[in-house]
PDB file of N, CA, C and O in Angstrom:
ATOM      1  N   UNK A   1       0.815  -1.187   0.000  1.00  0.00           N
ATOM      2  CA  UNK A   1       0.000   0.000   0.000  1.00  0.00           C
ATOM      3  C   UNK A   1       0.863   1.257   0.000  1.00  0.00           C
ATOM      4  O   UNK A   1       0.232   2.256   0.345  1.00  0.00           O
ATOM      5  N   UNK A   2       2.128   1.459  -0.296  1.00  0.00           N
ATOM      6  CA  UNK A   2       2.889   2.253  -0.097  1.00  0.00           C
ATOM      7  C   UNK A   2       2.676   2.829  -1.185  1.00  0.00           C
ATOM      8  O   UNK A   2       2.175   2.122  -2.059  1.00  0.00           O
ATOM      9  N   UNK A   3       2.882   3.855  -1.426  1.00  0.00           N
ATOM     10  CA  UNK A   3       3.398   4.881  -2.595  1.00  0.00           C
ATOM     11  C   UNK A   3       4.552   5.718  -2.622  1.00  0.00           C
ATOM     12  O   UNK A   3       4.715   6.374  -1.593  1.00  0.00           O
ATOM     13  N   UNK A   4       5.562   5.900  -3.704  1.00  0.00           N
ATOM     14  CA  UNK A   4       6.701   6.178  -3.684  1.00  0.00           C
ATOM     15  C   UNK A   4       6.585   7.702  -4.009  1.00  0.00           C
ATOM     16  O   UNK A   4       6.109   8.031  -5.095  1.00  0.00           O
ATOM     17  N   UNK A   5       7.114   8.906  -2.866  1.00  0.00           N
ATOM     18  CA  UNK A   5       7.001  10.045  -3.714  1.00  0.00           C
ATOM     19  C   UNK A   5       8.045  10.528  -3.861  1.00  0.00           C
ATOM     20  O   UNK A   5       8.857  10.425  -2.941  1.00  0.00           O
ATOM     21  N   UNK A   6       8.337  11.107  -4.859  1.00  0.00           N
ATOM     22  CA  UNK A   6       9.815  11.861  -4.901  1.00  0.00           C
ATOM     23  C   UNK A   6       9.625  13.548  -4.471  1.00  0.00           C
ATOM     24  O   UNK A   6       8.448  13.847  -4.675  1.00  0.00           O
ATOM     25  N   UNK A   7      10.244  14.476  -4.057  1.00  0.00           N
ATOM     26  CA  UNK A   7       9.880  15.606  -3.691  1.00  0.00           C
ATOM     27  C   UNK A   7      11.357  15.963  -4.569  1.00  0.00           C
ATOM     28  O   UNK A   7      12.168  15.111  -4.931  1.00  0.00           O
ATOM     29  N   UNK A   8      11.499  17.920  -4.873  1.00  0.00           N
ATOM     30  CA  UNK A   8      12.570  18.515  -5.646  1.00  0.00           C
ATOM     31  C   UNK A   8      12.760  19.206  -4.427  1.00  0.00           C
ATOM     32  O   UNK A   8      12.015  19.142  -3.450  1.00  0.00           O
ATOM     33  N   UNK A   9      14.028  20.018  -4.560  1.00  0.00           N
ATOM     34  CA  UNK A   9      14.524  20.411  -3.205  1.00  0.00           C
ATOM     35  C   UNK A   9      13.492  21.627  -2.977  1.00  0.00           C
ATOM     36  O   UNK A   9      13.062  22.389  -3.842  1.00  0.00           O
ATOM     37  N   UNK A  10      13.202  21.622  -1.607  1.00  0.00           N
ATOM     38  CA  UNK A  10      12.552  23.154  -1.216  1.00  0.00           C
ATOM     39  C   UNK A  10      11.231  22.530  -1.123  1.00  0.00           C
ATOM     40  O   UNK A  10      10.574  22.649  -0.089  1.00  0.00           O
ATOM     41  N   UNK A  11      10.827  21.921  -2.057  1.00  0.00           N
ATOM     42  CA  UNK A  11       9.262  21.309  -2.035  1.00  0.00           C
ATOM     43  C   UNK A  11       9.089  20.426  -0.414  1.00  0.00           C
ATOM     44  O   UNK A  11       9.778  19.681   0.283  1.00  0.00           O
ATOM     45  N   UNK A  12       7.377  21.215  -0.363  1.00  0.00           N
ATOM     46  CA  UNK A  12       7.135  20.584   0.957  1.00  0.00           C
ATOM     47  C   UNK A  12       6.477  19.617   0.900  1.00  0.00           C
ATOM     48  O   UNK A  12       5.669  19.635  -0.029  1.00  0.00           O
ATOM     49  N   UNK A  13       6.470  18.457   1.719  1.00  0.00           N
ATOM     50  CA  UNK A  13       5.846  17.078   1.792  1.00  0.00           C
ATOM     51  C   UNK A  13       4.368  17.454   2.802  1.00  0.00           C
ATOM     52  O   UNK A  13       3.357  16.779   2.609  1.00  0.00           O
ATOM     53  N   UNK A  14       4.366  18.312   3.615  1.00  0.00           N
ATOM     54  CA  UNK A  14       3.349  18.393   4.238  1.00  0.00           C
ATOM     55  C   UNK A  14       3.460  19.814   4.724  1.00  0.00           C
ATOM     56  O   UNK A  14       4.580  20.284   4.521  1.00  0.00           O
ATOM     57  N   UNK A  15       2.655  20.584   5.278  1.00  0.00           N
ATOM     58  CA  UNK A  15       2.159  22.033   5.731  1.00  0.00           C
ATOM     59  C   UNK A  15       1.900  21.946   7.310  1.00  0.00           C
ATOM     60  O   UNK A  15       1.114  21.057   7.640  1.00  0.00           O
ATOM     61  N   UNK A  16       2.370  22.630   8.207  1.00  0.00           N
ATOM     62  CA  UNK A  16       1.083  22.911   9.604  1.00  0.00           C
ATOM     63  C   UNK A  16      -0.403  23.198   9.205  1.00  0.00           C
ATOM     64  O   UNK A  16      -0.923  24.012   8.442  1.00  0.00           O
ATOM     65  N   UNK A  17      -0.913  22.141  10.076  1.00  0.00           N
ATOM     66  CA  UNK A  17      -2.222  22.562  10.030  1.00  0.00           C
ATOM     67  C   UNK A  17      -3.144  21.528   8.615  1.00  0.00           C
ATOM     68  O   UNK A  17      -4.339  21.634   8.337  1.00  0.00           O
ATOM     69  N   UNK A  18      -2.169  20.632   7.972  1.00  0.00           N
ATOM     70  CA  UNK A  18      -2.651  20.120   6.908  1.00  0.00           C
ATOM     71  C   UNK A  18      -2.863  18.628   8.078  1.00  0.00           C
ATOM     72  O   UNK A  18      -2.363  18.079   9.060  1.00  0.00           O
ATOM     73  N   UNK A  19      -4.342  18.514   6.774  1.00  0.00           N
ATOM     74  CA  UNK A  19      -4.648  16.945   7.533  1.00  0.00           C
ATOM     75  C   UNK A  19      -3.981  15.647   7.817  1.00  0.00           C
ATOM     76  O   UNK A  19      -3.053  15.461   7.029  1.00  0.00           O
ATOM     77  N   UNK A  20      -4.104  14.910   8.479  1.00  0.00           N
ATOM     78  CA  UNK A  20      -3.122  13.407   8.899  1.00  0.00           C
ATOM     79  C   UNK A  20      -3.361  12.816   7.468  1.00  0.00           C
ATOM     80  O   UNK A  20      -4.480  12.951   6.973  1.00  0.00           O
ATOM     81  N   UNK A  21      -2.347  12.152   6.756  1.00  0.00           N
ATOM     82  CA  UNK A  21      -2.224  11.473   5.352  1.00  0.00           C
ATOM     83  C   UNK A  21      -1.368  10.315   5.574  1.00  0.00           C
ATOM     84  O   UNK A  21      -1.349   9.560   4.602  1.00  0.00           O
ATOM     85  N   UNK A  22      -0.863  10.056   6.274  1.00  0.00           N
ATOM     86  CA  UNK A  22       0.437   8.764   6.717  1.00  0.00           C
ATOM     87  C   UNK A  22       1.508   8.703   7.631  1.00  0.00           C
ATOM     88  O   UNK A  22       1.799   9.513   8.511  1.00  0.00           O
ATOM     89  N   UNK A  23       2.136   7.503   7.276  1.00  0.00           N
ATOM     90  CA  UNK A  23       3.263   7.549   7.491  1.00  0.00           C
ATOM     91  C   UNK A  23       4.256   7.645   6.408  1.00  0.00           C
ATOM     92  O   UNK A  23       3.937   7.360   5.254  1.00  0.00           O
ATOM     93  N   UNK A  24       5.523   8.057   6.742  1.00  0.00           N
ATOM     94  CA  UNK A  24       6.323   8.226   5.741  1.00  0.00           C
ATOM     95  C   UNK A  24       7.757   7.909   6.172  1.00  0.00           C
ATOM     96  O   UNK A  24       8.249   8.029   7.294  1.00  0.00           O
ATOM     97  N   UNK A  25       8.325   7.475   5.030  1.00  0.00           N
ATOM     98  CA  UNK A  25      10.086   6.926   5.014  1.00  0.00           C
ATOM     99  C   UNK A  25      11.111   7.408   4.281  1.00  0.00           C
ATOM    100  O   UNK A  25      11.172   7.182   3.072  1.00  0.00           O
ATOM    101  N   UNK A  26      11.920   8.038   4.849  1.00  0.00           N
ATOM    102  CA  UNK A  26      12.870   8.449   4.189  1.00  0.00           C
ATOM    103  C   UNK A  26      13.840   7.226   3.259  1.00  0.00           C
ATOM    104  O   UNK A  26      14.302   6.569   4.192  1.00  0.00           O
ATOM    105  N   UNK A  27      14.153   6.854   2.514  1.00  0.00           N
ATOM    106  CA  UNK A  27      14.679   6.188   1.805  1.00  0.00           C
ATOM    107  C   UNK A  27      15.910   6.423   0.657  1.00  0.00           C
ATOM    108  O   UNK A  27      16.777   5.594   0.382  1.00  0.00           O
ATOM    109  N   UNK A  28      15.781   7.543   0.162  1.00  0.00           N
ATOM    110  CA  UNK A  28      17.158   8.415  -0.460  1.00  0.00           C
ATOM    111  C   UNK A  28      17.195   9.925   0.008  1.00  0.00           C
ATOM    112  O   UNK A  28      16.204  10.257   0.659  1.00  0.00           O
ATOM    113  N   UNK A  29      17.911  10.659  -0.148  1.00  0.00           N
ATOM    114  CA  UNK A  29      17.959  11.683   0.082  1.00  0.00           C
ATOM    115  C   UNK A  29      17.910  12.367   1.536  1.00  0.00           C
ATOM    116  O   UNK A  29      18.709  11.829   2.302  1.00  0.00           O
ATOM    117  N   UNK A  30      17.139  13.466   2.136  1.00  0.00           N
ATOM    118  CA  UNK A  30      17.230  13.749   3.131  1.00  0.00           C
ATOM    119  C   UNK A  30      16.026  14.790   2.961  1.00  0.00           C
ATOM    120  O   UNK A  30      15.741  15.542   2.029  1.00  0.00           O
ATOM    121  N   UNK A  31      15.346  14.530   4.360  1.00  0.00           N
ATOM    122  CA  UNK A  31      14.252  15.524   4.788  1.00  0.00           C
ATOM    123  C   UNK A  31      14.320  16.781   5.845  1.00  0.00           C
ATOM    124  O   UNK A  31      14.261  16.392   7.011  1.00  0.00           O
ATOM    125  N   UNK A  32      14.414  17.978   5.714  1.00  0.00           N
ATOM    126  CA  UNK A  32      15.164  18.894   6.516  1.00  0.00           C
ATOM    127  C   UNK A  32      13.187  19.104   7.260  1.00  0.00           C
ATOM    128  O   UNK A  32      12.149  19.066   6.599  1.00  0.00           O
ATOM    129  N   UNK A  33      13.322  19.277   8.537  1.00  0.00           N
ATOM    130  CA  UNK A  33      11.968  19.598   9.253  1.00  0.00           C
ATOM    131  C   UNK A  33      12.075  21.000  10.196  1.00  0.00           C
ATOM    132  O   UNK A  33      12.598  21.173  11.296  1.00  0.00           O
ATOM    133  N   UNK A  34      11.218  22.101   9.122  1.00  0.00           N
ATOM    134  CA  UNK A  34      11.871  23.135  10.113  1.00  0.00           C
ATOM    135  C   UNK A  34      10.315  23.960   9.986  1.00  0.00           C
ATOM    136  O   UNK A  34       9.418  23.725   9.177  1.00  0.00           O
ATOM    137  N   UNK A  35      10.355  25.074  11.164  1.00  0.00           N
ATOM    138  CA  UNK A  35       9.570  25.638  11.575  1.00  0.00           C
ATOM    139  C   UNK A  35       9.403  27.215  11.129  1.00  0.00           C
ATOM    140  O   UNK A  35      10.496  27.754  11.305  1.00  0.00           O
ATOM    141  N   UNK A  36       8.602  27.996  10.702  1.00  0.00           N
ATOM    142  CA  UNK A  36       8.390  29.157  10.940  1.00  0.00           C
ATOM    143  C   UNK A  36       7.604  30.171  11.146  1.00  0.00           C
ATOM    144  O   UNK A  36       6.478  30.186  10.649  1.00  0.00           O
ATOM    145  N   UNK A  37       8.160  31.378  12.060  1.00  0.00           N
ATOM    146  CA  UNK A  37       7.685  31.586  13.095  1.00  0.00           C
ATOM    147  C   UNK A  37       7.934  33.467  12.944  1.00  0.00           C
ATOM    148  O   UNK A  37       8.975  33.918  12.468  1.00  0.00           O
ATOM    149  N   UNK A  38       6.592  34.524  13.522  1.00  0.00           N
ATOM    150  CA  UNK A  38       6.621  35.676  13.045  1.00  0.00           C
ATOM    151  C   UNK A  38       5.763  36.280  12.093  1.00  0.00           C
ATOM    152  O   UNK A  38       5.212  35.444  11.377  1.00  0.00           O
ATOM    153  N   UNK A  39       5.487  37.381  11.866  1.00  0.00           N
ATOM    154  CA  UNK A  39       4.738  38.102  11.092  1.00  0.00           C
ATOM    155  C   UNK A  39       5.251  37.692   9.620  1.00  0.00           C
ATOM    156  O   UNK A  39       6.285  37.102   9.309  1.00  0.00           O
ATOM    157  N   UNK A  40       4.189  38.197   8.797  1.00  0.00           N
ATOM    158  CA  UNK A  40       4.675  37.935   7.084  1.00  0.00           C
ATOM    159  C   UNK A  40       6.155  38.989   7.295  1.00  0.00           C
ATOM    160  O   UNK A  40       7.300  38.549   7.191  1.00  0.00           O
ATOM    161  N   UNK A  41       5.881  40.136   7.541  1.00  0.00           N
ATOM    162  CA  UNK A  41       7.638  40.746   7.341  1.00  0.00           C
ATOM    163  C   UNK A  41       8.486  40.511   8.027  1.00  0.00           C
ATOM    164  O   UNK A  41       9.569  40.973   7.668  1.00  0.00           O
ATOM    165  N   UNK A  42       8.469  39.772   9.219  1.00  0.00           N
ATOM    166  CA  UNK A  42       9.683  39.434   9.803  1.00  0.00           C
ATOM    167  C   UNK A  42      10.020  37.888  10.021  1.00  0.00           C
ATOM    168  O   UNK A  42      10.797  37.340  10.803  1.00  0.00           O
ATOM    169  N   UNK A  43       9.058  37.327   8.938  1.00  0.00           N
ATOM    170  CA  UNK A  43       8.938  35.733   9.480  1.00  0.00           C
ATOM    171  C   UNK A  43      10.040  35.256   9.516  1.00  0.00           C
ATOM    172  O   UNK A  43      10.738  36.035   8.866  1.00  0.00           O
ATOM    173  N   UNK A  44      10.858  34.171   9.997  1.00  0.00           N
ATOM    174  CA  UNK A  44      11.846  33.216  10.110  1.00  0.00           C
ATOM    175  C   UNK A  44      12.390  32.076  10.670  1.00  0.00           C
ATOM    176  O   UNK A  44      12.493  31.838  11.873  1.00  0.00           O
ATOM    177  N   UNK A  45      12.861  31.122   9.393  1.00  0.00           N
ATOM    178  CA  UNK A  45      12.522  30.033   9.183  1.00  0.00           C
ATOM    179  C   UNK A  45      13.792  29.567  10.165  1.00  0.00           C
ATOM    180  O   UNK A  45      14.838  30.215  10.196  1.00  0.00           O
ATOM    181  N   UNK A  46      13.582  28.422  10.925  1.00  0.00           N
ATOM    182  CA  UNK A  46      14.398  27.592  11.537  1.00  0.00           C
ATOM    183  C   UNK A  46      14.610  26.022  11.348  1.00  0.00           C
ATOM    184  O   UNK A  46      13.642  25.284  11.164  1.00  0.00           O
ATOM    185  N   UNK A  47      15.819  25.581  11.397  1.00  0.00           N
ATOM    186  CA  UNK A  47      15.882  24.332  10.568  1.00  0.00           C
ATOM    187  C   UNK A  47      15.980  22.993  12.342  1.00  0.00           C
ATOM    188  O   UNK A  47      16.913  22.812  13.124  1.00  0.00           O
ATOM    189  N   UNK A  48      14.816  22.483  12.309  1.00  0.00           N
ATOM    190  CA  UNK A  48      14.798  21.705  13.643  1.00  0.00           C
ATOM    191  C   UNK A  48      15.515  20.574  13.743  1.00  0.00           C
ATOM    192  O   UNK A  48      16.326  20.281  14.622  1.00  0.00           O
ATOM    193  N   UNK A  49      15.157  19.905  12.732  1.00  0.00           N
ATOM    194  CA  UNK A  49      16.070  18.696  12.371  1.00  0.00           C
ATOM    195  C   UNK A  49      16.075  18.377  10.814  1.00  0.00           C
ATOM    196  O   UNK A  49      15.493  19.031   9.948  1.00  0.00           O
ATOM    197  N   UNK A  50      16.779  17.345  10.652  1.00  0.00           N
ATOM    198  CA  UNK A  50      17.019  16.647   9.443  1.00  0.00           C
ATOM    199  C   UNK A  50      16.798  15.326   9.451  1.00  0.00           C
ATOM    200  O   UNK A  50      17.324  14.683  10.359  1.00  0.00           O
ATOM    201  N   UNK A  51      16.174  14.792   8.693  1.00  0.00           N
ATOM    202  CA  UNK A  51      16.370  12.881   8.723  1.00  0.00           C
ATOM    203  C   UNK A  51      17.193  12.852   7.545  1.00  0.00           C
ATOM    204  O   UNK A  51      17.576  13.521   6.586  1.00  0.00           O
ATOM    205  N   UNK A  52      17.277  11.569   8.193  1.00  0.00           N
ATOM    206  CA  UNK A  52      18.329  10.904   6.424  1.00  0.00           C
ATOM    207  C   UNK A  52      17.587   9.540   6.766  1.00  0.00           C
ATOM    208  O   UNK A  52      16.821   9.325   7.706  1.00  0.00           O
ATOM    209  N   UNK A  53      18.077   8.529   5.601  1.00  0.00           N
ATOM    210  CA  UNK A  53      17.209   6.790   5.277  1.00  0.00           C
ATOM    211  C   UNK A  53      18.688   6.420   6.626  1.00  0.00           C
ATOM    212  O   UNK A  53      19.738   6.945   6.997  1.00  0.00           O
ATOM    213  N   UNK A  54      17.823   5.156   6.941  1.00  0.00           N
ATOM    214  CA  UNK A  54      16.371   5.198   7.136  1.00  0.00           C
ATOM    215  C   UNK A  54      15.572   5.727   8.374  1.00  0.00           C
ATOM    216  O   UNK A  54      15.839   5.266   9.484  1.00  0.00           O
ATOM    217  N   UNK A  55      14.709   6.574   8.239  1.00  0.00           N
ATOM    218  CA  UNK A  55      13.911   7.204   9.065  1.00  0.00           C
ATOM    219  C   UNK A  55      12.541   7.262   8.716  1.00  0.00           C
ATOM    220  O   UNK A  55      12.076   7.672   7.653  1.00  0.00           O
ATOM    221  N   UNK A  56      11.950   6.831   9.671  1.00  0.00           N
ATOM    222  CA  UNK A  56       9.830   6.825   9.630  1.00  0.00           C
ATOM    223  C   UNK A  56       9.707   8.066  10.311  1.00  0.00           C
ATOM    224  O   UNK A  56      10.410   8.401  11.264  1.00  0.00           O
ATOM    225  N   UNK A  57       8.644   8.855   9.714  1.00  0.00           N
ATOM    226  CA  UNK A  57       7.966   9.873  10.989  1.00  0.00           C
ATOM    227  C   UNK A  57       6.550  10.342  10.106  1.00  0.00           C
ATOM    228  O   UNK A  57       6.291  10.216   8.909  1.00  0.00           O
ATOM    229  N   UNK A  58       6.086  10.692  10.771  1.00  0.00           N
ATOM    230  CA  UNK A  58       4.213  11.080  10.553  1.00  0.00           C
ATOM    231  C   UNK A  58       4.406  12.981  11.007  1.00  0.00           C
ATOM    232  O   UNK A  58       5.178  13.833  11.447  1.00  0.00           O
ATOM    233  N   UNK A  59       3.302  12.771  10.584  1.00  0.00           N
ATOM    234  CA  UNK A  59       2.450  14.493  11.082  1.00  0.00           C
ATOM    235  C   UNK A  59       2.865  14.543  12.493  1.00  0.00           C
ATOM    236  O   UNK A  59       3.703  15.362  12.872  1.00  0.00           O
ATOM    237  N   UNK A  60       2.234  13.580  13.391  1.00  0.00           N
ATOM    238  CA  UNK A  60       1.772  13.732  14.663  1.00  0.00           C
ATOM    239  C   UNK A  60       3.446  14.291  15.224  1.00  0.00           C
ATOM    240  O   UNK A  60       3.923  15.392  15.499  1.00  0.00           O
ATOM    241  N   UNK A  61       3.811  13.302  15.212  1.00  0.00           N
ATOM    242  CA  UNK A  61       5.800  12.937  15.707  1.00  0.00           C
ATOM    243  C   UNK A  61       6.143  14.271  15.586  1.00  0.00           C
ATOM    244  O   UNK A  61       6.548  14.903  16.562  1.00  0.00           O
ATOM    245  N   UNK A  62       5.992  14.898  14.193  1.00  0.00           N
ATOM    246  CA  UNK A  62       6.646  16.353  13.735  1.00  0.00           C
ATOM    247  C   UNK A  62       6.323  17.523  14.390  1.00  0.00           C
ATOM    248  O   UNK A  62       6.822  18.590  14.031  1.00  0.00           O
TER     249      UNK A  62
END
């Protein structure tokens, strides 16, 4: 039941606030998980962690 997605760099796999859709596995590449935080003009982005393969994590975990 898996489905394989590929993402391009910068592209997001999921949003805050977007609905529960799975679980997910890192398998090539690397997933950077970061937060941001602030008004539209002063917003800024912070980098929380990174996974690399192999790593599982969901919405909830994040």
């Amino acid at each position: 039941m898996a489905q394989l997605r590929t993402l391009a760099s910068g592209e997001a796999l999921f949003l805050r606030g977007a609905a529960p859709c799975g679980l997910y596995a890192v398998v090539r590449g690397a997933v950077d998980i970061s937060g941001v935080g602030g008004t539209s003009d002063g917003a800024r982005s912070s980098l929380l962690t990174r996974l690399e393969p192999p790593s599982w994590f969901g919405e909830i975990a994040v």
